[in-house]
MARDREN-994530 format. One record per residue: x, y, z of N, C-alpha, C in turn. Coordinates in steps of 0.2 Angstrom, whole numbers, padded with zeros to 4 digits, always signed. Layout:
# MARDREN-994530
XYZXYZXYZ
...
This chain:
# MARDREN-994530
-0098-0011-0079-0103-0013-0074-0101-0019-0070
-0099-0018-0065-0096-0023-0061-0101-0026-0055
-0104-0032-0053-0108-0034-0047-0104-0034-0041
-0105-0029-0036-0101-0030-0030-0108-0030-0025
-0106-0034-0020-0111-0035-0015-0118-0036-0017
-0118-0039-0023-0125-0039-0025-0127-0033-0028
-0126-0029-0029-0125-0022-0033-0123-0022-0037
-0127-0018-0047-0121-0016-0051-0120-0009-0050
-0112-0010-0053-0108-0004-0050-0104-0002-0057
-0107+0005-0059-0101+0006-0064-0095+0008-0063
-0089+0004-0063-0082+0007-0061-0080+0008-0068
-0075+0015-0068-0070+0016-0075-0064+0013-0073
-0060+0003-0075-0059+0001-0076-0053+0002-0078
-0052+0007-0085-0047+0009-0087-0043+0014-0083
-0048+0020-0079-0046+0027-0076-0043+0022-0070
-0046+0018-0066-0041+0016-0061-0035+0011-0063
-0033+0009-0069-0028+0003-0070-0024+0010-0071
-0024+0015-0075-0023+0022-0077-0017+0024-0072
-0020+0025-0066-0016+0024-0060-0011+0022-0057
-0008+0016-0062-0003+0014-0060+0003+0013-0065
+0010+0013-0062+0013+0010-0068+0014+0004-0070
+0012+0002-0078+0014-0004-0078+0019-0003-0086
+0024-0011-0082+0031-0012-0087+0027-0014-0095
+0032-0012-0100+0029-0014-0105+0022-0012-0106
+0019-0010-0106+0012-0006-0107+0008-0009-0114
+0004-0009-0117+0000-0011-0123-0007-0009-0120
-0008-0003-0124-0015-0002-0121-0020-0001-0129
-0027-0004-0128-0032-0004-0136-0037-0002-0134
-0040-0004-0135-0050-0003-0134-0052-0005-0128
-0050-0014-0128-0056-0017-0125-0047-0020-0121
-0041-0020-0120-0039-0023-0117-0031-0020-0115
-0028-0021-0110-0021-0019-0107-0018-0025-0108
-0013-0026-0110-0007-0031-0112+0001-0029-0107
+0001-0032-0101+0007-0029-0100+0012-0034-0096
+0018-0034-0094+0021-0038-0088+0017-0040-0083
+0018-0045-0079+0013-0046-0074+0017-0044-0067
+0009-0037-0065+0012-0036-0060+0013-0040-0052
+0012-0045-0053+0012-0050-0048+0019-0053-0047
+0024-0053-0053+0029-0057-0051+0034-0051-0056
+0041-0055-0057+0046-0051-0062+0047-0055-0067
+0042-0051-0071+0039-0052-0080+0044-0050-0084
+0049-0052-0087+0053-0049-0093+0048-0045-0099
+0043-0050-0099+0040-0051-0108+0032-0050-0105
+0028-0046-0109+0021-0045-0105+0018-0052-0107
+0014-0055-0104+0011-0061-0101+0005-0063-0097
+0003-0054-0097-0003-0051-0093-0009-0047-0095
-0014-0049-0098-0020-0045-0098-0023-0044-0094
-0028-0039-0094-0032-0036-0091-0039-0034-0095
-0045-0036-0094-0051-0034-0099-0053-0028-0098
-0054-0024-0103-0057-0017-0101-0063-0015-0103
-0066-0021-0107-0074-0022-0107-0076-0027-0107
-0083-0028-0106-0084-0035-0104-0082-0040-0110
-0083-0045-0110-0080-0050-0116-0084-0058-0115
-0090-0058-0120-0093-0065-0117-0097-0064-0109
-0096-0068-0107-0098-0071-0097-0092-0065-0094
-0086-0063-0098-0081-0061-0091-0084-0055-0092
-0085-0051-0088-0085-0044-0086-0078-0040-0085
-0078-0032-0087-0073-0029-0088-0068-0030-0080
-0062-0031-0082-0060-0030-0076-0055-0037-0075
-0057-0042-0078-0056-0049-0076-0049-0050-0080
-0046-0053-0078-0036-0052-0079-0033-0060-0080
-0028-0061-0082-0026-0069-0081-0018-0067-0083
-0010-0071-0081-0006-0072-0080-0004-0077-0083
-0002-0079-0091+0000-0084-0092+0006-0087-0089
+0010-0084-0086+0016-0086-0080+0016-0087-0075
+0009-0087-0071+0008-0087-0065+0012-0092-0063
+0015-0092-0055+0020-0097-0051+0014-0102-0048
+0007-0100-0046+0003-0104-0045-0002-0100-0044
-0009-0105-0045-0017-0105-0047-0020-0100-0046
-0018-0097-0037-0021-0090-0036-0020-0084-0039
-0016-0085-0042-0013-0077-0047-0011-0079-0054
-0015-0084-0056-0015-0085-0062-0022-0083-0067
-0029-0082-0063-0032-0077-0066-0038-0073-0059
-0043-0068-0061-0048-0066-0056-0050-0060-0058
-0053-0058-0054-0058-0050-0054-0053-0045-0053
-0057-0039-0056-0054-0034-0055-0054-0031-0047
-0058-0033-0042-0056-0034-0036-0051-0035-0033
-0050-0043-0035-0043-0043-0034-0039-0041-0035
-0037-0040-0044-0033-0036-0043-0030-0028-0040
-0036-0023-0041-0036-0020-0038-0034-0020-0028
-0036-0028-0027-0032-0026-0022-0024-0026-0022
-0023-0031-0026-0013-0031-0026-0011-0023-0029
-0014-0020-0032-0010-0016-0033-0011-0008-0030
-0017-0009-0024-0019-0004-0021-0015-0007-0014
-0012-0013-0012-0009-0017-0007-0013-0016-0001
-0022-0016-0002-0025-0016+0002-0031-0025+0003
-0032-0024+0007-0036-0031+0008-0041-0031+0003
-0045-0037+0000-0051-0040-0004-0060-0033+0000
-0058-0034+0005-0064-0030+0009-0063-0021+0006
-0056-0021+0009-0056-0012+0011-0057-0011+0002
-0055-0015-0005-0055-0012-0010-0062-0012-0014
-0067-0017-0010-0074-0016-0010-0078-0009-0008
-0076-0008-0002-0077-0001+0002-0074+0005-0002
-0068+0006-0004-0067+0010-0010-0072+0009-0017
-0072+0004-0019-0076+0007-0025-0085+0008-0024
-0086+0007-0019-0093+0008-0017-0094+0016-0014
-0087+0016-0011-0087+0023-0009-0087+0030-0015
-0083+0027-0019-0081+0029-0026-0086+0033-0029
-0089+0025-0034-0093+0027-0040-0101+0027-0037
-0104+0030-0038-0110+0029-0039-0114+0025-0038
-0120+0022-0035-0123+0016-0036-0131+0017-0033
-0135+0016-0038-0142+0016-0039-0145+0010-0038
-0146+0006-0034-0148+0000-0032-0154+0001-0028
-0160+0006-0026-0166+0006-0024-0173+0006-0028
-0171+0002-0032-0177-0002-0039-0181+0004-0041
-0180+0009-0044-0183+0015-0046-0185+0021-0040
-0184+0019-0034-0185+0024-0028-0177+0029-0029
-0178+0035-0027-0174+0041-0027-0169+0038-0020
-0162+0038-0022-0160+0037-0019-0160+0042-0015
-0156+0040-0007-0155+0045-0003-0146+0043+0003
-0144+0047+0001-0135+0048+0002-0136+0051+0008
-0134+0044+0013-0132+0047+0021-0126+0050+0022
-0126+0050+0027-0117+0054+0028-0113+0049+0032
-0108+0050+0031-0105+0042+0035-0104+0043+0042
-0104+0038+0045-0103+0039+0053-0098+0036+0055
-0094+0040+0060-0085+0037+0061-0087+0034+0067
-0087+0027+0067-0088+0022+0072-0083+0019+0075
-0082+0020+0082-0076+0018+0087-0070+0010+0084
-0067+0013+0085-0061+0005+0081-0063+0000+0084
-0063-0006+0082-0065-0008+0084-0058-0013+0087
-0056-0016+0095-0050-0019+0096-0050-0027+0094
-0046-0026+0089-0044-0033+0085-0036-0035+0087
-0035-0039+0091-0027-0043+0091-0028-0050+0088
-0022-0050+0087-0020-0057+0084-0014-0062+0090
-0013-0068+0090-0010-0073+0094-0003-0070+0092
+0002-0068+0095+0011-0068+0090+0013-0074+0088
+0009-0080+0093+0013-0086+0092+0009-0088+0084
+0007-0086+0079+0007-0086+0073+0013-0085+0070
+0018-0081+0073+0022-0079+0069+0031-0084+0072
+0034-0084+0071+0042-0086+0071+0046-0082+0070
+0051-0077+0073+0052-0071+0072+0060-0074+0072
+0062-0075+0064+0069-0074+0064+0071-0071+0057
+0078-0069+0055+0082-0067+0049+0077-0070+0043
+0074-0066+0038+0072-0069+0032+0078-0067+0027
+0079-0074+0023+0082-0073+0017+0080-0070+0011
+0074-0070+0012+0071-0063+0007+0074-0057+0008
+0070-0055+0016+0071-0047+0016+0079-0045+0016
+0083-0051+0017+0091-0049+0017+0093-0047+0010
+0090-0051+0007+0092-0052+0001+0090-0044-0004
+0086-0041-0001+0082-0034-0002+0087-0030+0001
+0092-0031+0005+0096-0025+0009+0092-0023+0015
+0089-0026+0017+0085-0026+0024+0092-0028+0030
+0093-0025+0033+0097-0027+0039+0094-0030+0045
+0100-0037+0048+0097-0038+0053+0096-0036+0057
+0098-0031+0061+0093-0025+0068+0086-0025+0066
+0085-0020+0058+0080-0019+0056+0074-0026+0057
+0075-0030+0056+0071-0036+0057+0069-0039+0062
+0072-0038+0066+0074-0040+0073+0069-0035+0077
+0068-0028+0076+0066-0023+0077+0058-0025+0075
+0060-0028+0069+0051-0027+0065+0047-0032+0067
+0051-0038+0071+0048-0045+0073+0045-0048+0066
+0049-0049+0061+0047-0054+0054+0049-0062+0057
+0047-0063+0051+0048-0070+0053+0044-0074+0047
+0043-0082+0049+0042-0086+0047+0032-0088+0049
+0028-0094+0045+0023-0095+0050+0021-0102+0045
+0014-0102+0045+0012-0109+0044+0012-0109+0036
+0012-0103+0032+0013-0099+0025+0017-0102+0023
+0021-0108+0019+0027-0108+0015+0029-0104+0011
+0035-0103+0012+0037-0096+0003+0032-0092+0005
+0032-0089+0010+0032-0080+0010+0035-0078+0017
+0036-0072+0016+0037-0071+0024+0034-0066+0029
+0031-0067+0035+0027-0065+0039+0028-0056+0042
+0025-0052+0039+0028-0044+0043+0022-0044+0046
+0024-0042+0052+0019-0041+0058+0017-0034+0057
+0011-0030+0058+0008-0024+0058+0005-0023+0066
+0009-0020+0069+0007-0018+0081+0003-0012+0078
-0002-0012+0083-0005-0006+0082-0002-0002+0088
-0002+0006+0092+0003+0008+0092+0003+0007+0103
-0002+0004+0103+0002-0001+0111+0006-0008+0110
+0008-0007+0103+0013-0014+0104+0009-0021+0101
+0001-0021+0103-0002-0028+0101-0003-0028+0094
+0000-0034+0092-0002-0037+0086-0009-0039+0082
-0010-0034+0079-0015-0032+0074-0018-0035+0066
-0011-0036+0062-0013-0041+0057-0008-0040+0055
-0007-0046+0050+0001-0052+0047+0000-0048+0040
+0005-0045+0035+0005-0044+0030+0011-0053+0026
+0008-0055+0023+0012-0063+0021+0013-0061+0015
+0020-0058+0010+0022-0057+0007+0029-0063+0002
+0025-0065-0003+0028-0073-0007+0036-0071-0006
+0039-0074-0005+0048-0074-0007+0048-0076-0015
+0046-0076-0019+0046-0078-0026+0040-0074-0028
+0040-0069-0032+0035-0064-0036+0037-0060-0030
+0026-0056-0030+0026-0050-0027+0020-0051-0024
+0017-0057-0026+0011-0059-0022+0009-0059-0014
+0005-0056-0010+0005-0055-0005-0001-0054-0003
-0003-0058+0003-0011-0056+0007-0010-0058+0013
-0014-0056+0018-0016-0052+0024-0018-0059+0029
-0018-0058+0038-0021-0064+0041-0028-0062+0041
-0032-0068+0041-0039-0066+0042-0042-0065+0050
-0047-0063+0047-0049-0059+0054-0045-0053+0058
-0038-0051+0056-0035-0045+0057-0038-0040+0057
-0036-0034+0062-0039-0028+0060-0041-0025+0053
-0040-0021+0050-0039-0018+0042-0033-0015+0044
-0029-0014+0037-0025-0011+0037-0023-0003+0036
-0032-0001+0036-0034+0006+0035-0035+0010+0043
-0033+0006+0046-0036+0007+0054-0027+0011+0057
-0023+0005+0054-0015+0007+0056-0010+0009+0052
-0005+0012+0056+0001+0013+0054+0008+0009+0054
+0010+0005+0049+0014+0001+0050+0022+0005+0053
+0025+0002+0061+0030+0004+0064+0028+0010+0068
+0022+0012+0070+0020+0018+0073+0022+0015+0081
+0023+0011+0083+0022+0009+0088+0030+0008+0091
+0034+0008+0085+0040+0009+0088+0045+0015+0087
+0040+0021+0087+0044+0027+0084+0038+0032+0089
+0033+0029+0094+0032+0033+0095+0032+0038+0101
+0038+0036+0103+0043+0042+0107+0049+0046+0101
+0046+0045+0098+0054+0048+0092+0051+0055+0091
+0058+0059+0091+0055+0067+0092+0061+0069+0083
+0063+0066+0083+0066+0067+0075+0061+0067+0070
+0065+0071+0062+0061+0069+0056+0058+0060+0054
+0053+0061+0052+0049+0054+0051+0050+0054+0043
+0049+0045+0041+0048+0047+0036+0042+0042+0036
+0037+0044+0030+0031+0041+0031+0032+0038+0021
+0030+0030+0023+0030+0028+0013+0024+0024+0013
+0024+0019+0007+0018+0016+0006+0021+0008+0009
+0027+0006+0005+0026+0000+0008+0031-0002+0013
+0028-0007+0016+0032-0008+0023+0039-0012+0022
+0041-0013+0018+0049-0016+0013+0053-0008+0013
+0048-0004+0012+0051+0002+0009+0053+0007+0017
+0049+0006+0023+0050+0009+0028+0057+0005+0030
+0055-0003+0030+0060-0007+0032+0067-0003+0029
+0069-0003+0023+0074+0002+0020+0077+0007+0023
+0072+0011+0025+0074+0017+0029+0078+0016+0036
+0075+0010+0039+0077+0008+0047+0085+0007+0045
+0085+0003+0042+0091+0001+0039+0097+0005+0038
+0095+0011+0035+0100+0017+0035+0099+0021+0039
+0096+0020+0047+0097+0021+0052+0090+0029+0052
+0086+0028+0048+0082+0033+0046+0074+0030+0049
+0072+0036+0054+0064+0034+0057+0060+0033+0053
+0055+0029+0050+0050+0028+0045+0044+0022+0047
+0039+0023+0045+0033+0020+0046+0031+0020+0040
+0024+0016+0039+0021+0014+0033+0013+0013+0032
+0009+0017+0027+0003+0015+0027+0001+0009+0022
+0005+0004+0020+0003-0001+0019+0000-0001+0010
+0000+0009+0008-0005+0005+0001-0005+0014-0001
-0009+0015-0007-0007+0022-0006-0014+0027-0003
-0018+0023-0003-0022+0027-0001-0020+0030+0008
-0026+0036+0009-0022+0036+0019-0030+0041+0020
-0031+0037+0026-0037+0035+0028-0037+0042+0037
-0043+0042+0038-0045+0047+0044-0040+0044+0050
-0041+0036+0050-0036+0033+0056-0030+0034+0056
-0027+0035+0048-0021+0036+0050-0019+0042+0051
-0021+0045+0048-0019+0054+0048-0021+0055+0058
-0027+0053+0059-0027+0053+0067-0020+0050+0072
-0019+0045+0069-0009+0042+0072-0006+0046+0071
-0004+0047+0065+0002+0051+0062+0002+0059+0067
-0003+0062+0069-0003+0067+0072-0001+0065+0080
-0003+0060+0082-0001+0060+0088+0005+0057+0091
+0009+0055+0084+0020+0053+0084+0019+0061+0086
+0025+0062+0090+0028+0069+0092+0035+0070+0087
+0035+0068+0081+0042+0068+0078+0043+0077+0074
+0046+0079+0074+0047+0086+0071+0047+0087+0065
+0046+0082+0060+0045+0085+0053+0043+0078+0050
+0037+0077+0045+0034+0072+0043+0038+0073+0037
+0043+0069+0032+0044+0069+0027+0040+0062+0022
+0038+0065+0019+0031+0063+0014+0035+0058+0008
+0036+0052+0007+0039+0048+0002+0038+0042-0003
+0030+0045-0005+0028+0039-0011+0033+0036-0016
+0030+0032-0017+0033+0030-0022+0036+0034-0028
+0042+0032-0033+0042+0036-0040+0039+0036-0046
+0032+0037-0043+0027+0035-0049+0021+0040-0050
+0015+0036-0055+0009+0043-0054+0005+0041-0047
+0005+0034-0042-0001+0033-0035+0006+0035-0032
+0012+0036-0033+0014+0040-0026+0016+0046-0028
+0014+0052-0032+0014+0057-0031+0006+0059-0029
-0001+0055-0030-0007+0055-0028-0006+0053-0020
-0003+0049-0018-0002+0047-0010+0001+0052-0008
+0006+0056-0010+0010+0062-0006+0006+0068-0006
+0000+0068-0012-0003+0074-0012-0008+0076-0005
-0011+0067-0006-0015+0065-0001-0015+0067+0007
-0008+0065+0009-0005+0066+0015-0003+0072+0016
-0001+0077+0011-0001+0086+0013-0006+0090+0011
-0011+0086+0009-0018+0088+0011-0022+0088+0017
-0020+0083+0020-0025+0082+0026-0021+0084+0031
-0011+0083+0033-0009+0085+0037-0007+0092+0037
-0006+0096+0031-0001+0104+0032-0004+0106+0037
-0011+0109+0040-0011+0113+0042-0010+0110+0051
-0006+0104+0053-0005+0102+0057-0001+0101+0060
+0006+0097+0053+0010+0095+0056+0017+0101+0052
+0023+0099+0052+0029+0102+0048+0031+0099+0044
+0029+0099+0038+0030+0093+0033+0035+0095+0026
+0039+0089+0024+0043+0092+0017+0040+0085+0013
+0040+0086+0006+0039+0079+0002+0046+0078-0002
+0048+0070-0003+0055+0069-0005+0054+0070-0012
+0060+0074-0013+0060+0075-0022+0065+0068-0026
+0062+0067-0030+0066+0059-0032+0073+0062-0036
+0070+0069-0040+0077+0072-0045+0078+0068-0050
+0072+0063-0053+0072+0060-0062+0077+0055-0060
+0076+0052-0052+0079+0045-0052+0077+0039-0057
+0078+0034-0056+0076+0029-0061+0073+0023-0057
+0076+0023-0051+0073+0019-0046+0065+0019-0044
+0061+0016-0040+0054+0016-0040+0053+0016-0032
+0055+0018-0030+0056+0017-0023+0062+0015-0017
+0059+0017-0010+0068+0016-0007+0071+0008-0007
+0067+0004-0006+0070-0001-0009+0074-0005-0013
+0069-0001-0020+0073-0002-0026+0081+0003-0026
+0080+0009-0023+0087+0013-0022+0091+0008-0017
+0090+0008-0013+0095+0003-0007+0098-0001-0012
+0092-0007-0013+0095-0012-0019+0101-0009-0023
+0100-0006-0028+0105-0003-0032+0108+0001-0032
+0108+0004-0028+0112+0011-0028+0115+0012-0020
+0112+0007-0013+0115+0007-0008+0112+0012-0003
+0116+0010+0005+0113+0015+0009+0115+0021+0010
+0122+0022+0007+0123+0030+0007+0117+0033+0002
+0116+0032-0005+0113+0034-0010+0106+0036-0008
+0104+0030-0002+0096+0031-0001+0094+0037+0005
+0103+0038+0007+0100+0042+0015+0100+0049+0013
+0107+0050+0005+0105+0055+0002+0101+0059+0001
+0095+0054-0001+0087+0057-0006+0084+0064-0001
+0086+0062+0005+0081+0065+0012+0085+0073+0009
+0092+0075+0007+0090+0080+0008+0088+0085+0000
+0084+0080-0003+0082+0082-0009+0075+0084-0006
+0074+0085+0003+0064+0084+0003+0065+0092+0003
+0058+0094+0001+0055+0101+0001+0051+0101+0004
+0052+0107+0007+0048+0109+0014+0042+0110+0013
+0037+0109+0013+0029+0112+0012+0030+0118+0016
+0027+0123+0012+0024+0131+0016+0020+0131+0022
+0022+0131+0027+0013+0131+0033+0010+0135+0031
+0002+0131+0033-0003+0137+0030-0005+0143+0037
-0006+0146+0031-0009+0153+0039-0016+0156+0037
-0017+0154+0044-0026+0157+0044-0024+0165+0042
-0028+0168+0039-0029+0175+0039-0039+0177+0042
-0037+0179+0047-0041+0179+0054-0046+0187+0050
């Protein structure tokens, strides 16, 4: 039972941590023992609570390695944001959406239906950002074009670097600040949400080619780099705004590429559920790679290795009305 908004909320704690992979694993009763997913853990160093314990409530985590204070312990909200790679806000809105919640003091609840409220237009100043070569991203095999391309850069953030998210007229929408030391990373305030956009939709969308769509924007950046269209939903979830984008790229075949895990074959399911009967889509077969991602494959294995994958995608069937 988790308090959000002033609310108790029953979340299943372990079914969402379930969801992801974590290195070195230790899992018991009341607790998950693993690497921390925050940074590059050799030795697990990270728990997570999976029942209350004393004052903490289930869900509450801490990082004997943390590099500094903020990710050295917190709520399962937080973390759930890091590792749904969505903001503090949208991961509230998920679990309210989610689970269940009886909050009208013995009155029968009553379940409205949601209402799709017009976006709202949120820009940010560019002059937040300093747009030159990061030695991170290089150092990931990110190419300079690709960069240059993506407008990264530097900002008022020490140790991390700035990827800018254009919504698809070009204006800047919100800063994803990604640490150069760990995997720590969070959002400018007051930006749009990043459930609203499609990262790089704004520079592909005159592209009449196969697309590739991934979760994270490191992982799109990879593809640029091997000279390959791609865009990125920022997390694995995919949301009514973006399937509404994604439909309105004129590219000729959506190839589908979560990650190599259990949230990116639930992300690929997600997006050929909502777009087959729309778009021409394949999903990328990894073939019991070992890698976790295009990243991680560029890293290791290079850009020929990574432009390979594409032709391991399988075509989804159109579907047909029978009238």
């Amino acid at each position: 039972m988790l308090k959000i908004r002033g609310h108790d909320v029953n979340v299943d704690v372990k079914s969402e941590l379930e969801a992801f992979e974590w290195h070195r694993a230790k899992w018991s009763q009341d607790k998950l023992i693993a690497a921390s997913p925050f940074r590059y853990d050799r030795s697990p160093s990270f728990f997570v609570r999976l029942e209350p314990y004393g004052d903490y409530p289930a869900g509450t985590w801490s990082d004997s390695g943390a590099y500094d204070d903020e990710y050295k312990s917190g709520n399962f909200i937080k973390l759930l944001s890091f590792l749904r790679n969505e903001t503090y806000e949208e991961v509230v809105e998920y679990l309210l959406t989610t689970y269940d919640i009886n909050h009208n003091d013995g009155y029968e609840s009553i379940i409205l239906p949601k209402l799709w409220r017009k976006q709202e237009k949120k820009t940010l100043n560019i002059g937040i950002i300093e747009v030159c070569q990061s030695p991170y991203l290089t150092k990931r095999g990110i190419s300079e074009k690709a960069q240059h391309e993506a407008g990264v850069g530097k900002s008022r953030h020490y140790g991390f670097v700035a990827i800018p998210w254009y919504d698809v007229n070009g204006e800047l929408a919100n800063v994803k600040y990604r640490a150069t030391k760990g995997k720590a990373f969070f959002y400018e305030r007051g930006g749009r949400p990043i459930r609203e956009l499609v990262y790089g939709a704004n520079l592909y969308k005159k592209h009449n080619g196969d697309l590739v769509v991934c979760e994270a924007e490191i992982d799109a950046l990879s593809w640029r780099t091997v000279g390959v269209a791609a865009v990125a939903l920022g997390g694995v979830a995919f949301t009514k705004w973006q399937a509404d984008i994604l439909r309105r790229l004129p590219f000729n075949r959506l190839i589908v590429a979560g990650d190599n895990d259990k949230a990116g074959a639930r992300f690929n399911e997600q997006i050929v559920r909502e777009m087959k009967a729309d778009k021409r889509l394949a999903v990328l077969d990894w073939r019991g790679a070992a890698e976790k991602d295009a990243n991680d494959l560029l890293v290791c294995a290079g850009g020929t290795a990574l432009r390979a994958t594409l032709a391991n995608a399988i075509d989804v069937p159109i579907s047909v009305s029978i009238l």
